[in-house]
C-alpha positions in Angstrom: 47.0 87.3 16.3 50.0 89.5 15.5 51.9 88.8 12.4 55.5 88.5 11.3 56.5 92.0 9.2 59.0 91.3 6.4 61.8 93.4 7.8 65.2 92.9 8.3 64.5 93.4 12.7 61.8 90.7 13.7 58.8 93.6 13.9 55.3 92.5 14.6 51.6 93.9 12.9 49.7 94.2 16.0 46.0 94.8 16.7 45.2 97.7 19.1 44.1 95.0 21.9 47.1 93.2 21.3 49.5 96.9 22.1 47.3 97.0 25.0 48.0 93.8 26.3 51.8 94.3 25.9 52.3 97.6 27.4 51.0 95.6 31.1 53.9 95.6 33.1 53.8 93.7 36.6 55.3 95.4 39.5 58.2 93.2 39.8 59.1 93.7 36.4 58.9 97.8 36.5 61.2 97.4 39.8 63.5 95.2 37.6 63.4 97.9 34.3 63.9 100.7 37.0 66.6 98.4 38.6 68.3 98.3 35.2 68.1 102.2 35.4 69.6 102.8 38.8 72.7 100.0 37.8 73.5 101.6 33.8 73.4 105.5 35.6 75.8 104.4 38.0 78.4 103.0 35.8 77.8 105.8 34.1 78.7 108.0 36.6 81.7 106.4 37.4 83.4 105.9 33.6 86.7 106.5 34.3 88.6 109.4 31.8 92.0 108.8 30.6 93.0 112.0 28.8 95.2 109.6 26.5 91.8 107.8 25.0 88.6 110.6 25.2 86.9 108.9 22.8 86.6 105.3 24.7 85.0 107.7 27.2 82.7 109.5 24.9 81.8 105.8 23.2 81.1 104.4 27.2 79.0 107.7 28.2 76.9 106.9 25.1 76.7 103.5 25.2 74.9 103.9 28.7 73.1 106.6 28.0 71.7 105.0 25.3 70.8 101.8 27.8 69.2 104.6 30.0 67.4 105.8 27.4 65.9 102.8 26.0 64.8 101.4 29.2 63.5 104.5 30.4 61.5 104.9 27.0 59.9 101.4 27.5 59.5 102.4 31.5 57.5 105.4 30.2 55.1 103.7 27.6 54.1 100.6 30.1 50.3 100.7 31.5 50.2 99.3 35.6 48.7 95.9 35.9 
C-alpha cells in the first residue's frame, strides 16, 4: 500500500505494481484528457492582445501552455486498459 511522503505537496511512496496500476487509463478518460487538450489550445489560440497590457497576454499564453503541457505529459505516460 502506498504511503503518505512528508512533503509540503501530498506525494505518495509507491510500489512498482502500484505505478503500473495508475498509469491505466480507460478510453473515456484519454478522450476526456485529450478533450481538455483540444479546449486549453483553443483558448489559446484565440487570447486576445491589447498592445496596452502584453504582459496579461504573455501570463494567458503561459498559463495555457502550461495546462497543455501538463495534460499532455500525463497523456503521454498513461498505459491503454
Amino acid at each position: 500500500m502506498a504511503t503518505t511522503l512528508p512533503t509540503v505537496y501530498t506525494r505518495y511512496d509507491m510500489s512498482e505494481e502500484e505505478l503500473a496500476a495508475a498509469a491505466v487509463l480507460s478510453p473515456f478518460t484519454v478522450m476526456w484528457i485529450q478533450t481538455l487538450i483540444g479546449d486549453a489550445a483553443e483558448k489559446k489560440l484565440t487570447i486576445p492582445v491589447d498592445p496596452n497590457n502584453i504582459q496579461l497576454f504573455v501570463q494567458e499564453e503561459a498559463y495555457y501552455r502550461g495546462q497543455i503541457d501538463a495534460l499532455s505529459t500525463l497523456l503521454n505516460s498513461f498505459i491503454p486498459s
